[in-house]
Biopython code that builds the backbone (N, CA, C, O; Angstrom):
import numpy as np
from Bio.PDB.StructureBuilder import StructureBuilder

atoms = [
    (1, "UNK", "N", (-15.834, 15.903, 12.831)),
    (1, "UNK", "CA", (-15.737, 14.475, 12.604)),
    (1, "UNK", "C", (-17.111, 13.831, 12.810)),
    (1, "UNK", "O", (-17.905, 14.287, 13.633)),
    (2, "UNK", "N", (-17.343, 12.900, 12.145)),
    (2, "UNK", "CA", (-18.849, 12.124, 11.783)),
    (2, "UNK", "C", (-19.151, 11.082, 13.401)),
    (2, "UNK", "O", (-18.318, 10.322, 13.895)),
    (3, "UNK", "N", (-20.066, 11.259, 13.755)),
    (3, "UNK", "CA", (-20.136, 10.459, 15.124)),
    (3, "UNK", "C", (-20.768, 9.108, 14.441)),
    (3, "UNK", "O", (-21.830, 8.803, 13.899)),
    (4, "UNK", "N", (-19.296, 8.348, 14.824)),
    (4, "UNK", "CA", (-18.728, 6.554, 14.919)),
    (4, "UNK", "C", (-20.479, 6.155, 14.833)),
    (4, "UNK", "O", (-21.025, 5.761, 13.802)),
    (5, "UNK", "N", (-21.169, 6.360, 16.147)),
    (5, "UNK", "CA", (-22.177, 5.465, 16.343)),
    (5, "UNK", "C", (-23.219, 5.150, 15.428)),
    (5, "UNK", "O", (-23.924, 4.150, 15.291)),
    (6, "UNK", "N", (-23.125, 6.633, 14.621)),
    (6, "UNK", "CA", (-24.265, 6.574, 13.837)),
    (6, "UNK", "C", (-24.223, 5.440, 12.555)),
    (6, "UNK", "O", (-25.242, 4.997, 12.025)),
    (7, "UNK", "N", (-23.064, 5.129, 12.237)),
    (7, "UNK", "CA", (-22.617, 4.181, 11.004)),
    (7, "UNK", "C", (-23.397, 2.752, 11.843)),
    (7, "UNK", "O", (-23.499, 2.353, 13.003)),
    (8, "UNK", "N", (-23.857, 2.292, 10.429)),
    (8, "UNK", "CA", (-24.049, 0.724, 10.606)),
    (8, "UNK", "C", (-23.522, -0.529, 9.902)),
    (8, "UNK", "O", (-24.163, -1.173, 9.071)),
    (9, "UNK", "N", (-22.525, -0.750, 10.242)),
    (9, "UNK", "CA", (-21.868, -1.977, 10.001)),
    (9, "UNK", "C", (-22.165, -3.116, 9.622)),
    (9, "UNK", "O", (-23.061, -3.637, 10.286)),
    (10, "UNK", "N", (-21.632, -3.884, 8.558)),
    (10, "UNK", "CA", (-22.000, -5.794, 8.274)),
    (10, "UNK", "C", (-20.856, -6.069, 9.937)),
    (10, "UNK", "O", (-19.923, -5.406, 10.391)),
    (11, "UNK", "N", (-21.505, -7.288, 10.393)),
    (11, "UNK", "CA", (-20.498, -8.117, 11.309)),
    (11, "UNK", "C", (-19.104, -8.125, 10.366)),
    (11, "UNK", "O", (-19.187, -8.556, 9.216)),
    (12, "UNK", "N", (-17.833, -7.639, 10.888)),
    (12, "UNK", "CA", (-16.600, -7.416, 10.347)),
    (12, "UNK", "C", (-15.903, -8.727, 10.526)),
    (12, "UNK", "O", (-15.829, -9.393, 11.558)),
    (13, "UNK", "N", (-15.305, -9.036, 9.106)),
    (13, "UNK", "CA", (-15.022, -10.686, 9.171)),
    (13, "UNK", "C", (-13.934, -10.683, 7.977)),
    (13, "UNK", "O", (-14.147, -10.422, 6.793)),
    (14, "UNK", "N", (-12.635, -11.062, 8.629)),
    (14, "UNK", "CA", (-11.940, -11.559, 7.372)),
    (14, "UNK", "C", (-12.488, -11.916, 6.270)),
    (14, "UNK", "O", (-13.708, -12.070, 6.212)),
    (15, "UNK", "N", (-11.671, -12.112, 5.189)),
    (15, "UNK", "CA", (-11.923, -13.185, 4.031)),
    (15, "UNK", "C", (-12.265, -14.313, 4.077)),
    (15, "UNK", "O", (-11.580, -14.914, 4.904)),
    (16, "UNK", "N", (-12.957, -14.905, 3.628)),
    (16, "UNK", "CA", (-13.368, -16.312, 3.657)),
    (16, "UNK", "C", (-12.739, -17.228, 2.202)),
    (16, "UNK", "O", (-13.252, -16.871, 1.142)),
    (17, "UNK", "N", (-12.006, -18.014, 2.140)),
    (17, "UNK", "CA", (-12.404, -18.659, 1.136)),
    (17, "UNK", "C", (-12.385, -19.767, 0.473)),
    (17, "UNK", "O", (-11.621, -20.700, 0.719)),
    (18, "UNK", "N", (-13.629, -19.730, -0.842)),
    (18, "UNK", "CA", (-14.582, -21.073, -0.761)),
    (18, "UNK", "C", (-14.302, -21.167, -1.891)),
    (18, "UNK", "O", (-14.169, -20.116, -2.518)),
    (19, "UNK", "N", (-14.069, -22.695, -2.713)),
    (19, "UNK", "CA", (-14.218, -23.320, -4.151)),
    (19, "UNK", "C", (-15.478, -23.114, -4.931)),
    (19, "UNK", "O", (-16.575, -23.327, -4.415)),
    (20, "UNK", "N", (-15.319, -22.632, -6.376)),
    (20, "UNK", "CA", (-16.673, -22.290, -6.670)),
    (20, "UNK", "C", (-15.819, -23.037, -8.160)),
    (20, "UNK", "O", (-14.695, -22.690, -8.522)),
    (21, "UNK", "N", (-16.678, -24.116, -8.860)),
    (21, "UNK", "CA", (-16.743, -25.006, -9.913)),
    (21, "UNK", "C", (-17.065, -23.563, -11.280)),
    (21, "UNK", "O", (-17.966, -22.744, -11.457)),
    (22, "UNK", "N", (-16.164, -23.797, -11.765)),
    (22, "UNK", "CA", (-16.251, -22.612, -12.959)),
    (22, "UNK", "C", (-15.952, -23.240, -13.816)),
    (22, "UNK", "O", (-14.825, -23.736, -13.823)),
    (23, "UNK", "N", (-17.054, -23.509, -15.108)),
    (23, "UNK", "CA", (-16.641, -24.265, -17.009)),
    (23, "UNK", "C", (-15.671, -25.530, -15.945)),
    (23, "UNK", "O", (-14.471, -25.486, -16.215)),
    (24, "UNK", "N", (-16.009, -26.506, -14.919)),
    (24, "UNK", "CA", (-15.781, -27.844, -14.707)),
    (24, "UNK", "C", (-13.931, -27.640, -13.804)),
    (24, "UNK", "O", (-13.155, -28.432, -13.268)),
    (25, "UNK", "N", (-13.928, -26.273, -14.046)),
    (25, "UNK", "CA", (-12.536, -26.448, -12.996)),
    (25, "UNK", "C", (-12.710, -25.046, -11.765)),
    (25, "UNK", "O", (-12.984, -23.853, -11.895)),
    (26, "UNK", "N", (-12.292, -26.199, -10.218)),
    (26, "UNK", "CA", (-12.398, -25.290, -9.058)),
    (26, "UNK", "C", (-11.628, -24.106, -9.338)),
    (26, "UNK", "O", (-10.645, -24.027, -10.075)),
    (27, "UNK", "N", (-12.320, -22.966, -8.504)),
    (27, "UNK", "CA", (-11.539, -21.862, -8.588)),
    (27, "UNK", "C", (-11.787, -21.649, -6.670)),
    (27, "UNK", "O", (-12.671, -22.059, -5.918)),
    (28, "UNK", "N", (-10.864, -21.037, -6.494)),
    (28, "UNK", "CA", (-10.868, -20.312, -5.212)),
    (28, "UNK", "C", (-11.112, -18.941, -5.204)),
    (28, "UNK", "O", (-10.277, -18.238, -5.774)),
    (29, "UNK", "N", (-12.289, -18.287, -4.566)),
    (29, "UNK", "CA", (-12.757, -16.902, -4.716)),
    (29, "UNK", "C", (-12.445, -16.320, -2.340)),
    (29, "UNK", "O", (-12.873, -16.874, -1.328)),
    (30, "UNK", "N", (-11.665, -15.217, -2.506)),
    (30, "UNK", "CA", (-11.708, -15.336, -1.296)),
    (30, "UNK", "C", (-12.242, -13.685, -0.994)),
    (30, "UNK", "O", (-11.656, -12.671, -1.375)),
    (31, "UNK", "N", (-13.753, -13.761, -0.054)),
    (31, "UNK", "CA", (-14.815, -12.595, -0.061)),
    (31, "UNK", "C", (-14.948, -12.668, 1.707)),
    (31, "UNK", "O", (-14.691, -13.584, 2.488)),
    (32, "UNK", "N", (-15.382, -11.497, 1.892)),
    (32, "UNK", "CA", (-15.974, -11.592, 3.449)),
    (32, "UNK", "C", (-17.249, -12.134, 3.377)),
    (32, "UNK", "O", (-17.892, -12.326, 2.346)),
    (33, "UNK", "N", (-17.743, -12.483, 5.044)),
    (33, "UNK", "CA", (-18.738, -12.901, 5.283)),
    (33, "UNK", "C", (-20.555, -12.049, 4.694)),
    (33, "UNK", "O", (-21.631, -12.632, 4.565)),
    (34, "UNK", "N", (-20.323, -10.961, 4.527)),
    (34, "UNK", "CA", (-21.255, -10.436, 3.836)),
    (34, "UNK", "C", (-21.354, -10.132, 2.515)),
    (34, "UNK", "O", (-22.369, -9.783, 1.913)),
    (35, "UNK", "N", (-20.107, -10.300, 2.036)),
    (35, "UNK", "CA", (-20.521, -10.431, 0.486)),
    (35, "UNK", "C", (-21.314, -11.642, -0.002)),
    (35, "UNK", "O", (-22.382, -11.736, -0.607)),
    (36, "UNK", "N", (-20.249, -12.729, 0.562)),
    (36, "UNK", "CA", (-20.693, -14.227, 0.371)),
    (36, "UNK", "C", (-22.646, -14.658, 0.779)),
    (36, "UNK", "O", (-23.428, -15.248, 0.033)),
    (37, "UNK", "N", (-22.855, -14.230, 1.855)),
    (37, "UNK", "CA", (-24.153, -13.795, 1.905)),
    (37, "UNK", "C", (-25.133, -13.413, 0.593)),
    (37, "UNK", "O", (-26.010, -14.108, 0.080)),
    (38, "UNK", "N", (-24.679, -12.073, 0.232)),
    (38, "UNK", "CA", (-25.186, -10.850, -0.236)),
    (38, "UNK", "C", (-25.036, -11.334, -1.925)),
    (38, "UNK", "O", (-25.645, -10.674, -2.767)),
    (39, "UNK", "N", (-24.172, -12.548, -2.354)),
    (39, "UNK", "CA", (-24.221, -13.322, -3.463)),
    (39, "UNK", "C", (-25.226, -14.800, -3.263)),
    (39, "UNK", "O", (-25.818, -15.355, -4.188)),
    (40, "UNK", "N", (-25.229, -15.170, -2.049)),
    (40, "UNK", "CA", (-26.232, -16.219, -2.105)),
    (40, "UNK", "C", (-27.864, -15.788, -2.234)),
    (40, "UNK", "O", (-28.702, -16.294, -2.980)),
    (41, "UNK", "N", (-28.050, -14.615, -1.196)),
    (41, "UNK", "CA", (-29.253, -13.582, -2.129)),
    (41, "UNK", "C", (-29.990, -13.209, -3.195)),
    (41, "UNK", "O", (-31.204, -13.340, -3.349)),
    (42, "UNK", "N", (-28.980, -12.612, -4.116)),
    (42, "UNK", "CA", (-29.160, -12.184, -5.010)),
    (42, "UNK", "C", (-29.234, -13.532, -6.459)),
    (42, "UNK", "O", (-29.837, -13.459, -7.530)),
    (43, "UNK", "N", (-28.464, -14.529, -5.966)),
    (43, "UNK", "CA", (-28.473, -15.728, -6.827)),
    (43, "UNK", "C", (-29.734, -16.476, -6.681)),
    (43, "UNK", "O", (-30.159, -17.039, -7.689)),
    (44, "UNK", "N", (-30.544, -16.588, -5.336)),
    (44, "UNK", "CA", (-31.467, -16.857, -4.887)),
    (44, "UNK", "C", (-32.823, -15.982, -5.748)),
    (44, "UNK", "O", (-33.757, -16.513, -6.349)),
    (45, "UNK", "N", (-32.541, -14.400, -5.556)),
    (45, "UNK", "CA", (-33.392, -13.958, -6.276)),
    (45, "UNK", "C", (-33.714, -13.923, -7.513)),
    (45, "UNK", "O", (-34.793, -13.421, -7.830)),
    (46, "UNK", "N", (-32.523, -14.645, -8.833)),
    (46, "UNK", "CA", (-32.407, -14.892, -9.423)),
    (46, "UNK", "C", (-32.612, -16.313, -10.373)),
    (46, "UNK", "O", (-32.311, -16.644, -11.520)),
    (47, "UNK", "N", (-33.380, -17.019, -9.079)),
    (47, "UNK", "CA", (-33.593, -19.067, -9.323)),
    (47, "UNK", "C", (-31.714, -19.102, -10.253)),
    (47, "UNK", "O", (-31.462, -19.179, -11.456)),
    (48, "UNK", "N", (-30.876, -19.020, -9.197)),
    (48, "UNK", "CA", (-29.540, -19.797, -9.764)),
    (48, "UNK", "C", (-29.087, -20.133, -8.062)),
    (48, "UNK", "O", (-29.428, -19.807, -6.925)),
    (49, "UNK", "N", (-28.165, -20.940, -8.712)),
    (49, "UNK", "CA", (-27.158, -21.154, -7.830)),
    (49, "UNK", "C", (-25.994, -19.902, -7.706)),
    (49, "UNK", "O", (-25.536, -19.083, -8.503)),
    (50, "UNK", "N", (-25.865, -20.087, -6.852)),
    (50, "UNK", "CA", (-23.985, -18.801, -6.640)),
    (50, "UNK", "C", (-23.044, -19.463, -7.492)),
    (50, "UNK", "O", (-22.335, -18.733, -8.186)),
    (51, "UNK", "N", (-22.876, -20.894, -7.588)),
    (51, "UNK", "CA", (-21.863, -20.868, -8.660)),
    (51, "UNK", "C", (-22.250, -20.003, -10.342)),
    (51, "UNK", "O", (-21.484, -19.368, -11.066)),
    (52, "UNK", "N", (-23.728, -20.318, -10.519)),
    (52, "UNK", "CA", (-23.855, -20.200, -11.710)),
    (52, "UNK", "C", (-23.739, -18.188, -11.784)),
    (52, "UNK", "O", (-23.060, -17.596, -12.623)),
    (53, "UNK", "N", (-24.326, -17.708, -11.023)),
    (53, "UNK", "CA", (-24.189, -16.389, -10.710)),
    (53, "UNK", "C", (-22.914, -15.840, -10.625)),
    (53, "UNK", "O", (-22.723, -14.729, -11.120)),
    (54, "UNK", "N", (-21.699, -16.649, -9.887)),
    (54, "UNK", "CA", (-20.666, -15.922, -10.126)),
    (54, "UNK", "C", (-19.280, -16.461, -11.394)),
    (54, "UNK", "O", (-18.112, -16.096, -11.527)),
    (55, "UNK", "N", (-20.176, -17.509, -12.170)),
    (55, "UNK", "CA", (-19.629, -17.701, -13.635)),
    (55, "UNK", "C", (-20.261, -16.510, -14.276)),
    (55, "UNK", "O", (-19.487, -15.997, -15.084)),
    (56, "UNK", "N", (-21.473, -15.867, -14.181)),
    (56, "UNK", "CA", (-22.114, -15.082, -14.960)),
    (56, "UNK", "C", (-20.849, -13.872, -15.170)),
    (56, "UNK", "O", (-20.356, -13.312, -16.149)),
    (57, "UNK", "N", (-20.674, -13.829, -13.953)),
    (57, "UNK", "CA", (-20.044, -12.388, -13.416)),
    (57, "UNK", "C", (-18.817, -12.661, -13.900)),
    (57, "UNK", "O", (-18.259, -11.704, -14.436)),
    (58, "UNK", "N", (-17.906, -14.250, -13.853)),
    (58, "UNK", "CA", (-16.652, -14.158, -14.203)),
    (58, "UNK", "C", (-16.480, -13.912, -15.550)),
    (58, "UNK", "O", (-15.488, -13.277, -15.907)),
    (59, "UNK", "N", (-17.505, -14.421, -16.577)),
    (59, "UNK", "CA", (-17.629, -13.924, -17.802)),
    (59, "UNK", "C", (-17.234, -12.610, -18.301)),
    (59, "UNK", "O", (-16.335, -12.367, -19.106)),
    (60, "UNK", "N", (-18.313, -11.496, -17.508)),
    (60, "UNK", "CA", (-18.835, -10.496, -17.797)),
    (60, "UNK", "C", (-17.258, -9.433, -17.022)),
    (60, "UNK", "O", (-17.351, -8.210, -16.917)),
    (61, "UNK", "N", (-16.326, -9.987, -16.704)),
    (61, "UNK", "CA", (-15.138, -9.411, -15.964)),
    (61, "UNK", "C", (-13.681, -9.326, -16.780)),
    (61, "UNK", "O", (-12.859, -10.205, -17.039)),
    (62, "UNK", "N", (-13.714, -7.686, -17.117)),
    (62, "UNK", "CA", (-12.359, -7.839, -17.916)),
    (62, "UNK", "C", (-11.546, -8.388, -17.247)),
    (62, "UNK", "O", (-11.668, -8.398, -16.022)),
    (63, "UNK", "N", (-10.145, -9.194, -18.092)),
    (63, "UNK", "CA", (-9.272, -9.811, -18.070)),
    (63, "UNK", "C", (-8.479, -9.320, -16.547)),
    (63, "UNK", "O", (-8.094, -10.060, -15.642)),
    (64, "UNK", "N", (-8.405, -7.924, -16.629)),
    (64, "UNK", "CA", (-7.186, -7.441, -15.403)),
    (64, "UNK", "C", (-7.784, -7.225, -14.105)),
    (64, "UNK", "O", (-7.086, -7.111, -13.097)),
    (65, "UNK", "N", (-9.430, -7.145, -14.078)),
    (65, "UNK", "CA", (-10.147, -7.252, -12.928)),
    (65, "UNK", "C", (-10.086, -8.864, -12.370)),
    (65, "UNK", "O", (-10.522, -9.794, -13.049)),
    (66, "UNK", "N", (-9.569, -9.014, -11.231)),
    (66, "UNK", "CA", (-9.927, -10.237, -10.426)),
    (66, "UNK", "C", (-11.028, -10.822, -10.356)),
    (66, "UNK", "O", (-11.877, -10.205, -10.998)),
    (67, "UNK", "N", (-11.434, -11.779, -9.848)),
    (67, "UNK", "CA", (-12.862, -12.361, -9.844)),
    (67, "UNK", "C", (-13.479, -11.830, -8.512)),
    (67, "UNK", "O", (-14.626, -11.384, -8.475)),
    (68, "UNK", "N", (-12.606, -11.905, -7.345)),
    (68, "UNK", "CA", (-13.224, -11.173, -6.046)),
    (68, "UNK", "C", (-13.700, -9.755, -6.168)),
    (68, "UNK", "O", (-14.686, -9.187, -5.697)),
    (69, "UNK", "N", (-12.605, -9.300, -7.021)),
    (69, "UNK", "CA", (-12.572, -7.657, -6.831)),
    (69, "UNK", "C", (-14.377, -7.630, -8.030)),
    (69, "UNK", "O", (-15.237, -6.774, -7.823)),
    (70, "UNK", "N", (-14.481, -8.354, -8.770)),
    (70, "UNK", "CA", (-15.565, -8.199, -10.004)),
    (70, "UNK", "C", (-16.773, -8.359, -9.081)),
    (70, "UNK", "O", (-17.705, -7.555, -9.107)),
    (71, "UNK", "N", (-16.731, -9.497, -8.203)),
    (71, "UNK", "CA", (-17.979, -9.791, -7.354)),
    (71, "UNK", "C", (-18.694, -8.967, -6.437)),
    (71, "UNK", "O", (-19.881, -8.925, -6.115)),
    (72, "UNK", "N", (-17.534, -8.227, -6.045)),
    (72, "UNK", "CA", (-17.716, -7.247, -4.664)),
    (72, "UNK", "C", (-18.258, -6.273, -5.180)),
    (72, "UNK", "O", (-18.900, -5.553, -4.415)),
    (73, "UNK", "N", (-18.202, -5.920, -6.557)),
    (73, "UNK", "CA", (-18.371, -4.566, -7.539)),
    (73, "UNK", "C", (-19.586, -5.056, -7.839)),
    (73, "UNK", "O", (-20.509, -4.249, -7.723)),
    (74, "UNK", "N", (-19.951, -6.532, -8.319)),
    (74, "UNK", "CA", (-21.506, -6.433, -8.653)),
    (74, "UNK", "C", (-21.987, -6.112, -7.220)),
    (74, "UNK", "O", (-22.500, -5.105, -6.733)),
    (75, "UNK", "N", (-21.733, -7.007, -6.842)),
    (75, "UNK", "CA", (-22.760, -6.741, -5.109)),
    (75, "UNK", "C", (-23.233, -5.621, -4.604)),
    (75, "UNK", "O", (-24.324, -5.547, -4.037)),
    (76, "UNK", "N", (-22.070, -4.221, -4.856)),
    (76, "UNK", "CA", (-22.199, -3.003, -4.145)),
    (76, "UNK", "C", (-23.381, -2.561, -5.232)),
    (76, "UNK", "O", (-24.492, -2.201, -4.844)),
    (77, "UNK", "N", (-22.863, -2.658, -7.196)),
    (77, "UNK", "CA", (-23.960, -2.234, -7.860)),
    (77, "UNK", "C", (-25.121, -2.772, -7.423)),
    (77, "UNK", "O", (-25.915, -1.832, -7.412)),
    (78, "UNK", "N", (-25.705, -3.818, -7.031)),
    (78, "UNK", "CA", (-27.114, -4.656, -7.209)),
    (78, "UNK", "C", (-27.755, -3.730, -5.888)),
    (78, "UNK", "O", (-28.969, -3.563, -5.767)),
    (79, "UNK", "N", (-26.598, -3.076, -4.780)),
    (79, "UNK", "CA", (-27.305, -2.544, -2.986)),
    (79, "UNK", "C", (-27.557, -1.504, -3.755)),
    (79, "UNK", "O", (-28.565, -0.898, -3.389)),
    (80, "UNK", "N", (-26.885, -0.945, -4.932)),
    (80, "UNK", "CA", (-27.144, 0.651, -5.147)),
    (80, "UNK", "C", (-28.366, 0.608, -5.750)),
    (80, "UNK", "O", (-29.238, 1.338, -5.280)),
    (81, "UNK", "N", (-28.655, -0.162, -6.790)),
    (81, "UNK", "CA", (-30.218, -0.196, -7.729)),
    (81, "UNK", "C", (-31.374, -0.450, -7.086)),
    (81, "UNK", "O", (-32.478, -0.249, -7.592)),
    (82, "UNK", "N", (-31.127, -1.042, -5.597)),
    (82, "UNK", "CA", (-31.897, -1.282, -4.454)),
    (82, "UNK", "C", (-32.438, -0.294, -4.328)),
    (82, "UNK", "O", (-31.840, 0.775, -4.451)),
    (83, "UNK", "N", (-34.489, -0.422, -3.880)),
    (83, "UNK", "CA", (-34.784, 0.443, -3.687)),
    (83, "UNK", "C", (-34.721, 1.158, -2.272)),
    (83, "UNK", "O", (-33.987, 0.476, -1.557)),
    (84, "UNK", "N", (-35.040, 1.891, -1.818)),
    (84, "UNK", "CA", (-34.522, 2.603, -0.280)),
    (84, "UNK", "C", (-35.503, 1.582, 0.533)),
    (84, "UNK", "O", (-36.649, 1.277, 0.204)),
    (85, "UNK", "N", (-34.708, 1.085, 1.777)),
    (85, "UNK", "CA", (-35.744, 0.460, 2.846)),
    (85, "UNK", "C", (-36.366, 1.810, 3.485)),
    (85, "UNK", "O", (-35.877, 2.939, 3.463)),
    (86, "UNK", "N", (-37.759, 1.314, 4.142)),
    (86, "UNK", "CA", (-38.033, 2.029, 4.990)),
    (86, "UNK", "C", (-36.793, 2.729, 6.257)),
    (86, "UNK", "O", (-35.816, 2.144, 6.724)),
    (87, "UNK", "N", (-37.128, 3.711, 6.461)),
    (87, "UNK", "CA", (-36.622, 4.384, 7.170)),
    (87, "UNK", "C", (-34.503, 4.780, 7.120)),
    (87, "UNK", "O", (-33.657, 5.169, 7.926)),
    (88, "UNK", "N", (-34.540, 4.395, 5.768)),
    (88, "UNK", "CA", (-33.545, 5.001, 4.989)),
    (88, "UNK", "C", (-33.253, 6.369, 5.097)),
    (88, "UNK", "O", (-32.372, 6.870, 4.398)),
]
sb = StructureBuilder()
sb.init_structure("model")
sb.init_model(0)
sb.init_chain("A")
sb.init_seg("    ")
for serial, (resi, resn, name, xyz) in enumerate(atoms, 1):
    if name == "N":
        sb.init_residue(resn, " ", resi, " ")
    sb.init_atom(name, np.array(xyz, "f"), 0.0, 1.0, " ", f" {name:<3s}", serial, name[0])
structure = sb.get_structure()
């Protein structure tokens, strides 16, 4: 069995959730505390806002995928294309 300690964890946090203005009508998106983060980031690195970043994404999200479940999936893709931090 893998020794617990060595894993490093986001702070573990329910769902959160926040109104995000999509084509002029609220939607409710409900994400943990490090995704929600980890989208203000990447929207940041992007000169957008998170709303406009996660209209991008609601676009780009087949019909039977959720909007949370679509977000969490970009997020993990954008950590994977990441290049390695030091001491990775």
């Amino acid at each position: 069995m893998a020794d617990a300690s060595a894993l490093r964890l986001p702070p573990l946090t329910p769902p959160v959730k926040r109104s995000v203005m999509l084509e002029g009508h609220a939607t409710s998106v409900s994400l943990e505390d490090a995704f929600w983060r980890a989208l203000q980031d990447e929207a940041r690195a992007r000169h957008m806002t998170p709303a406009q970043l996660i209209s991008q994404v609601d676009h780009m999200r087949p019909p039977e995928v959720g909007l949370a479940t679509a977000l969490r999936l970009f997020v993990l893709a954008q950590a994977q294309l990441a290049p390695p931090r030091r001491g990775d």
